[in-house]
C-alpha positions in Angstrom: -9.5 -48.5 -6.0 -7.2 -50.5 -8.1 -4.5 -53.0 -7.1 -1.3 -52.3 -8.8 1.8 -54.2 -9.3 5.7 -54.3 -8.9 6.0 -52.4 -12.8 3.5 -50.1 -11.6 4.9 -49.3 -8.3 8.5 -49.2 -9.8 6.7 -46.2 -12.1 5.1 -44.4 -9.5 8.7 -44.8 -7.3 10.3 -42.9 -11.1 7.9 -40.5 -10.6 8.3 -38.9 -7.4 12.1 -39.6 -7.6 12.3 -36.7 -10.2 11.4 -34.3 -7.7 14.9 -32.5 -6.0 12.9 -31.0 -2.9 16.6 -29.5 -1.8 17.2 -27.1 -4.2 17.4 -23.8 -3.8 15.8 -22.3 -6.3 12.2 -22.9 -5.4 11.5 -20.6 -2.3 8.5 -22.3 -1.4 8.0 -25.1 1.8 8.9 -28.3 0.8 5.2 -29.3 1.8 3.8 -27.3 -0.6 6.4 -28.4 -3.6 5.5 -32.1 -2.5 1.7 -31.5 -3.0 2.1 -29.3 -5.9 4.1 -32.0 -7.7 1.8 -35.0 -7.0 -1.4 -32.5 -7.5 0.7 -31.7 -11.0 1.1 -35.7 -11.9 -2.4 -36.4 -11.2 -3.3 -33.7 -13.5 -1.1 -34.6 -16.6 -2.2 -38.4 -16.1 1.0 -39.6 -15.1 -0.8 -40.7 -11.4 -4.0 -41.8 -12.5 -7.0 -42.6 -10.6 -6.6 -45.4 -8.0 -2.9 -45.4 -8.1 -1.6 -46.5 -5.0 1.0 -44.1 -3.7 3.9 -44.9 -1.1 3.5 -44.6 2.6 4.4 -41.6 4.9 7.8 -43.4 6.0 8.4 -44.5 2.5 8.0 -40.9 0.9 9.9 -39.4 3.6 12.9 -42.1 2.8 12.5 -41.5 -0.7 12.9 -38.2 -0.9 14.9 -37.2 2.4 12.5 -35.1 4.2 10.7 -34.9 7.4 7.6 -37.6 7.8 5.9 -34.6 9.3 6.1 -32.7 5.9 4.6 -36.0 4.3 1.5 -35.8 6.3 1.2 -32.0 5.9 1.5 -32.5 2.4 -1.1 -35.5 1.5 -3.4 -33.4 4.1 -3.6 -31.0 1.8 -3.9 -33.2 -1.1 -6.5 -34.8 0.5 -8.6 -31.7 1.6 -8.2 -31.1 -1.9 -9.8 -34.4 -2.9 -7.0 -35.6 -5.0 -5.8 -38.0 -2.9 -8.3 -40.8 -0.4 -6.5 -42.0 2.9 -7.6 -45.3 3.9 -6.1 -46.8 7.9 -4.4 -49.8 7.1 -5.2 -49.7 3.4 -2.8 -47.2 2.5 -3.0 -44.0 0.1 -4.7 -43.7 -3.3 -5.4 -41.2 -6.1 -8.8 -40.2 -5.9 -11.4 -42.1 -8.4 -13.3 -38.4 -8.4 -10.3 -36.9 -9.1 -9.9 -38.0 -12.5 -13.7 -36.6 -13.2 -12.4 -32.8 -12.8 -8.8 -31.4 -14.0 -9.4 -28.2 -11.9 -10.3 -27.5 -7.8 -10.8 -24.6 -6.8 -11.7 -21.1 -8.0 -12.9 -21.4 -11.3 -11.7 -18.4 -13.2 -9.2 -17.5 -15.2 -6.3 -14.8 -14.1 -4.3 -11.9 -16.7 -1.3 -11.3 -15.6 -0.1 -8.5 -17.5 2.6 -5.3 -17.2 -0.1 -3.0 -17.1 -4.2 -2.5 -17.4 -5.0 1.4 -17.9 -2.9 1.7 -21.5 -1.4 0.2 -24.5 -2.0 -3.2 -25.9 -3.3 -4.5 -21.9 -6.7 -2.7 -22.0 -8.2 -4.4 -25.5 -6.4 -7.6 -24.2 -8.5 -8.0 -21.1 -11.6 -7.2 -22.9 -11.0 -10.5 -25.4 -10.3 -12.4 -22.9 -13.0 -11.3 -20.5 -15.8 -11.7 -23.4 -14.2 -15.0 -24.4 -14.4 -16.0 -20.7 -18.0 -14.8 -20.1 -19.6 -17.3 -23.3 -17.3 -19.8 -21.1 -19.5 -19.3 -17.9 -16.4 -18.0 -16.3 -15.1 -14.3 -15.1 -11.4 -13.0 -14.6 -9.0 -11.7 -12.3 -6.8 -8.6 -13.9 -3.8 -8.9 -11.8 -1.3 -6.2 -12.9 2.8 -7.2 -12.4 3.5 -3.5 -13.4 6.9 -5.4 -15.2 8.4 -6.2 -11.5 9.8 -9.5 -11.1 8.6 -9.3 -7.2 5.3 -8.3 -7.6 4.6 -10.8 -10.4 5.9 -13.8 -8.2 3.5 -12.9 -5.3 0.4 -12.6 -7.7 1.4 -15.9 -9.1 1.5 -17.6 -5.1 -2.0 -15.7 -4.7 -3.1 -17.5 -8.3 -2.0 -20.4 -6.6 -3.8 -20.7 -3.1 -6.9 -19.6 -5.0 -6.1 -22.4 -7.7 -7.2 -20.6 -10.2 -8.4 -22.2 -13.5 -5.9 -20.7 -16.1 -3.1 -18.0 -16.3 -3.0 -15.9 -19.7 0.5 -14.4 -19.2 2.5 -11.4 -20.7 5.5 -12.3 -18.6 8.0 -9.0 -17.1 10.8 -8.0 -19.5 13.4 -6.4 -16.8 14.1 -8.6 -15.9 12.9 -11.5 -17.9 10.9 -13.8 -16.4 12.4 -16.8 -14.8 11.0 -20.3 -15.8 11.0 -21.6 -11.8 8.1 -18.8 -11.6 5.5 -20.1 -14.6 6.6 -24.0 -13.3 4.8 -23.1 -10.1 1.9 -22.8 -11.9 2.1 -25.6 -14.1 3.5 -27.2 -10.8 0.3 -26.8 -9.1 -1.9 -28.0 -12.2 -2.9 -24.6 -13.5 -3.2 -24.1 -17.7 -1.0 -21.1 -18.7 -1.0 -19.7 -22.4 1.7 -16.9 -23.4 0.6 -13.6 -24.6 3.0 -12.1 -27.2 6.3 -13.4 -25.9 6.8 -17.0 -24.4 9.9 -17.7 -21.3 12.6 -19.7 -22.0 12.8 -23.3 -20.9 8.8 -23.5 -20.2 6.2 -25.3 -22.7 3.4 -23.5 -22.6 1.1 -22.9 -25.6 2.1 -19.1 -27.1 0.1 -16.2 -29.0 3.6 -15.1 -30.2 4.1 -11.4 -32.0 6.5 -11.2 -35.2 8.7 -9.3 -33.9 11.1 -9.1 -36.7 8.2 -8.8 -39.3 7.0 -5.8 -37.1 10.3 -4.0 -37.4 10.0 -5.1 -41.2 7.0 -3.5 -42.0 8.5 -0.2 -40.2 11.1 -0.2 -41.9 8.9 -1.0 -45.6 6.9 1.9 -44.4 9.9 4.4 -43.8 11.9 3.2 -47.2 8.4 3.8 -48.9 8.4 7.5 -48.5 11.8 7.8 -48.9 13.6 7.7 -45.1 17.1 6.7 -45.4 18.2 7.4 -41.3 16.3 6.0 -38.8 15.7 5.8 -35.1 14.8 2.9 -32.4 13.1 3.4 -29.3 12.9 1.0 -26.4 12.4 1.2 -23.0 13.7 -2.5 -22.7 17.2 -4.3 -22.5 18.8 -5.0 -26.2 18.3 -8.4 -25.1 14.9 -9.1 -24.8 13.2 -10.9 -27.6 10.4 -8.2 -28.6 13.7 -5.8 -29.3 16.0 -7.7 -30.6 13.5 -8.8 -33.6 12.0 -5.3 -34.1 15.5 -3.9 -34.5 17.0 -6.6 -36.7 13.5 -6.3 -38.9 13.8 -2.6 -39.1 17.6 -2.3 -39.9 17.5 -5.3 -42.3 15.0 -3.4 -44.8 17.0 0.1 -44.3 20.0 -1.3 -45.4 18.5 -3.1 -48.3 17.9 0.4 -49.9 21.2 1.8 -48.4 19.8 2.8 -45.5 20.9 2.7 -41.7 20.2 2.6 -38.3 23.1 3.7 -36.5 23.7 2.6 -33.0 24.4 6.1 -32.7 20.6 6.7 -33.0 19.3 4.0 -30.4 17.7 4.1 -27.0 17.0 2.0 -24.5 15.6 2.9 -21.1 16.1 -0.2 -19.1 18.3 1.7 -16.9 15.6 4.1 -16.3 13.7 4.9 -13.1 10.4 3.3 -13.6 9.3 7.2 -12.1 7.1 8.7 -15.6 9.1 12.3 -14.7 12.8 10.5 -14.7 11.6 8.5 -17.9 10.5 12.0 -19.9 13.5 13.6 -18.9 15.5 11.3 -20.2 13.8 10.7 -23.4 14.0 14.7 -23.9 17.9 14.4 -23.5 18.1 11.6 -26.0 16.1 13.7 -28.6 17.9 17.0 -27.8 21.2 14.7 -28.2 20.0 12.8 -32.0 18.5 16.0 -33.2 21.4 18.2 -32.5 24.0 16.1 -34.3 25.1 17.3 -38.5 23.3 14.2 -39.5 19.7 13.5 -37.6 17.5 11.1 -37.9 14.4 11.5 -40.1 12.0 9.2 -39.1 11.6 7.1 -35.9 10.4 3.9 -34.5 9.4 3.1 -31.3 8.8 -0.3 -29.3 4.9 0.6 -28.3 2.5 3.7 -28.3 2.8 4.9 -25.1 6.4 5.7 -25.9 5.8 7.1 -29.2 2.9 9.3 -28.0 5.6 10.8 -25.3 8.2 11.4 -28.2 5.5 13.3 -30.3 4.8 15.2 -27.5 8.7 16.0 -27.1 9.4 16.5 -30.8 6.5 19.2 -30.7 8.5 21.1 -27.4 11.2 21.1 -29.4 9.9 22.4 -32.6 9.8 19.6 -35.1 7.1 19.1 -36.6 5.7 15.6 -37.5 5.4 14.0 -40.0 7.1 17.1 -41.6 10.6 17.2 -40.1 10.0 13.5 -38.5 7.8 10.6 -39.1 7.2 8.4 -36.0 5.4 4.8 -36.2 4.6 2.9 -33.3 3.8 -0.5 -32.3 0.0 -1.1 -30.4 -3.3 -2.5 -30.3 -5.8 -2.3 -32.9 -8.1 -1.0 -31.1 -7.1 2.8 -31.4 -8.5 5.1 -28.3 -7.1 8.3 -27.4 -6.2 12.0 -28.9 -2.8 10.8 -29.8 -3.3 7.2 -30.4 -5.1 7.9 -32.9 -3.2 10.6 -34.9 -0.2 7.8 -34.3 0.9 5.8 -37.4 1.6 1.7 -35.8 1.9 -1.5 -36.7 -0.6 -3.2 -35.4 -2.5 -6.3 -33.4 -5.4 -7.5 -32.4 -5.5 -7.7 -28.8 -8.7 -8.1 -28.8 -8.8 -11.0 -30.4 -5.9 -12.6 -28.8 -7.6 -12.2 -25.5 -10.4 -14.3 -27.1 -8.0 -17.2 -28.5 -6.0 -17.0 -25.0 -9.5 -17.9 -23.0 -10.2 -20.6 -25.4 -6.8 -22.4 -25.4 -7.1 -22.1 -21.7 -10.0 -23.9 -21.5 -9.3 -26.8 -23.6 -6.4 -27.3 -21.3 -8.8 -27.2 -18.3 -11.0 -29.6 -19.9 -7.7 -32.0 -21.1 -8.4 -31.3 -24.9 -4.8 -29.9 -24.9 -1.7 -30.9 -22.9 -0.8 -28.4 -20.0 2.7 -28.6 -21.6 1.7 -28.1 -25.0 4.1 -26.1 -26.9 2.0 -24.6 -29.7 3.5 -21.7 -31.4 0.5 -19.6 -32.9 2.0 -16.3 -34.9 -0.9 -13.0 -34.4 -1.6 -11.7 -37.6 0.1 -7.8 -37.9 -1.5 -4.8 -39.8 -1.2 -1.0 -39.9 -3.0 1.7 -38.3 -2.2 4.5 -40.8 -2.1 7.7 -39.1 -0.8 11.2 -39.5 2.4 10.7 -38.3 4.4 9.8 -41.4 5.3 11.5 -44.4 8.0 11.9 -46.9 11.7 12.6 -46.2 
């Protein structure tokens, strides 16, 4: 261990006087947000090996807690071999420590909205192929787009300290930043998949959204649609719908086009219950298609929504692509009756699963910051169906 002196001490006193362990925002004991923070300093270098650290009394002073949740937390720290205890010589950042960014389960977790269809399915596979050359395996931990159920997986992620987090974070509601810190918190990697959370730097396979609402719209003013469509299940708000529908309405109206407000959907105040959802996609159908003035193509936010309006159109006796063209949004990876007849703008999911695993890693391994900030834009393409056609 290293002796240190009044500057260094001073830094270490900075340190640990950043952390507010009376807030309310952070449900977790104050134990646990203790040893998660010092665990997290260790990790990004800012503690380094053979640090001393202040004592029990002093930590407790410092930061206006309990001296019993000091001990509980250096216990764990020290069961986790981040931290050595000496009697009489006082407490220390582990020389070993600094040999191995990660302790504990060595895998890396997908947190996703779903795992049985759309874009999740060829996701996993990237990133479980990319992890297997790494000598690692997964954990598919599905958040089903509930705020709840996604902050419980990510305490599970946590006591298992798992070695990385690729994360499609819920979009109702959006994703607070308190619930990705944890991670980061507790010295976990995490890299964004397709959209990122505000206030949290994290390295990010980001989606063009705009430039995917774009290429709709290119497509539709390229056989000759004037009037279109949008279909969401999410909140106007959210970033993946906000850039599809300013792409989509930007290119319309270059060639005189429109999309009316008139001729928009968004679910987010739907029942999450598949029956409630059909029903009301049926009576926003019956409602656009019954007006003087319908639309003549539409675009929808993802395939498993535009495969459910195809179905509808065909109950109600449009045809498609000859009374309506419909493109989706979706992997490229197309699998599935409908999928496949479905025209989308596409990405390789496939392939972003393999880039998530190896970002991951070099943050395991300290090639890469754990609050790196990278922006990497997917490349988008274009299944071509059977599902548009002329106006």
């Amino acid at each position: 261990m290293q002796l240190i002196d009044g500057s260094q001490a001073k830094m270490v006193e900075a340190r640990l006087r950043q952390l507010d362990l009376h807030g309310t925002e952070d449900a977790r004991p104050k134990y646990e947000r203790l040893r998660s923070f010092i665990a997290a300093e260790v990790v990004k270098g800012h503690l380094r090996a053979g640090t001393a650290l202040p004592s029990e009394q002093q930590l407790s002073d410092m930061l206006r807690i309990a001296r019993t949740t000091v001990r509980q937390a250096l216990a764990e720290l020290e069961k986790d071999g981040v931290i050595k205890r000496r009697h009489g010589a006082g407490t220390y950042v582990n020389e070993a420590s600094s040999l191995s960014r990660h302790i504990g389960l060595d895998v890396f977790a997908l947190v996703v909205p779903g795992v049985g269809t759309g874009l999740w399915p060829a996701l996993q596979s990237g990133l479980q192929h990319a992890a297997a050359d790494l000598q690692k395996q997964i954990l598919a931990c599905n958040s089903e787009n509930d705020l709840d159920r996604q902050a419980h997986i990510f305490v599970q992620l946590i006591q298992k300290r798992v070695a990385g987090v690729a994360l499609a974070p819920t979009s109702l509601p959006l994703t607070p930043a308190y619930q990705v810190k944890h991670l980061q918190d507790s010295g976990i990697p995490v890299v964004f998949c397709h959209r990122g959370v505000k206030g949290v730097d994290a390295p990010l396979l980001a989606v063009p959204f705009r430039e995917v609402g774009r290429k709709a719209g290119e497509l539709f003013v390229a056989n000759g649609h004037r009037r279109a469509a949008f279909f969401s299940m999410h909140g106007r708000s959210v970033e993946a719908s906000a850039g599809y529908v300013a792409g989509l309405r930007e290119t319309l109206e270059k060639q005189g086009g429109c999309l009316p407000e008139s001729l928009m959907y968004w679910g987010e105040t739907v029942s999450p219950d598949v029956n409630t959802q059909t029903e009301a996609l049926r009576g926003a159908l019956r409602r656009m298609f019954s007006d003087p003035n319908p639309p003549t193509a539409i675009m929808a936010s993802f395939d498993p929504l535009a495969e459910r309006i195809y179905l509808l159109l065909g109950e109600m006796g449009l045809r498609v692509p000859e009374d309506v063209s419909i493109i989706g949004f979706g992997s490229a990876a197309r699998e599935g009756a409908v999928t496949e007849r479905l025209t989308s703008i596409v990405i390789d999911e496939h392939d972003i699963g393999h880039r998530a695993a190896r970002v991951l890693q070099e943050m395991s391994d300290g090639e890469r910051p754990l609050l790196d900030a990278e922006k990497m834009v997917v490349p988008i393409d274009v299944a071509r169906g059977q599902t548009l056609g002329p106006a």
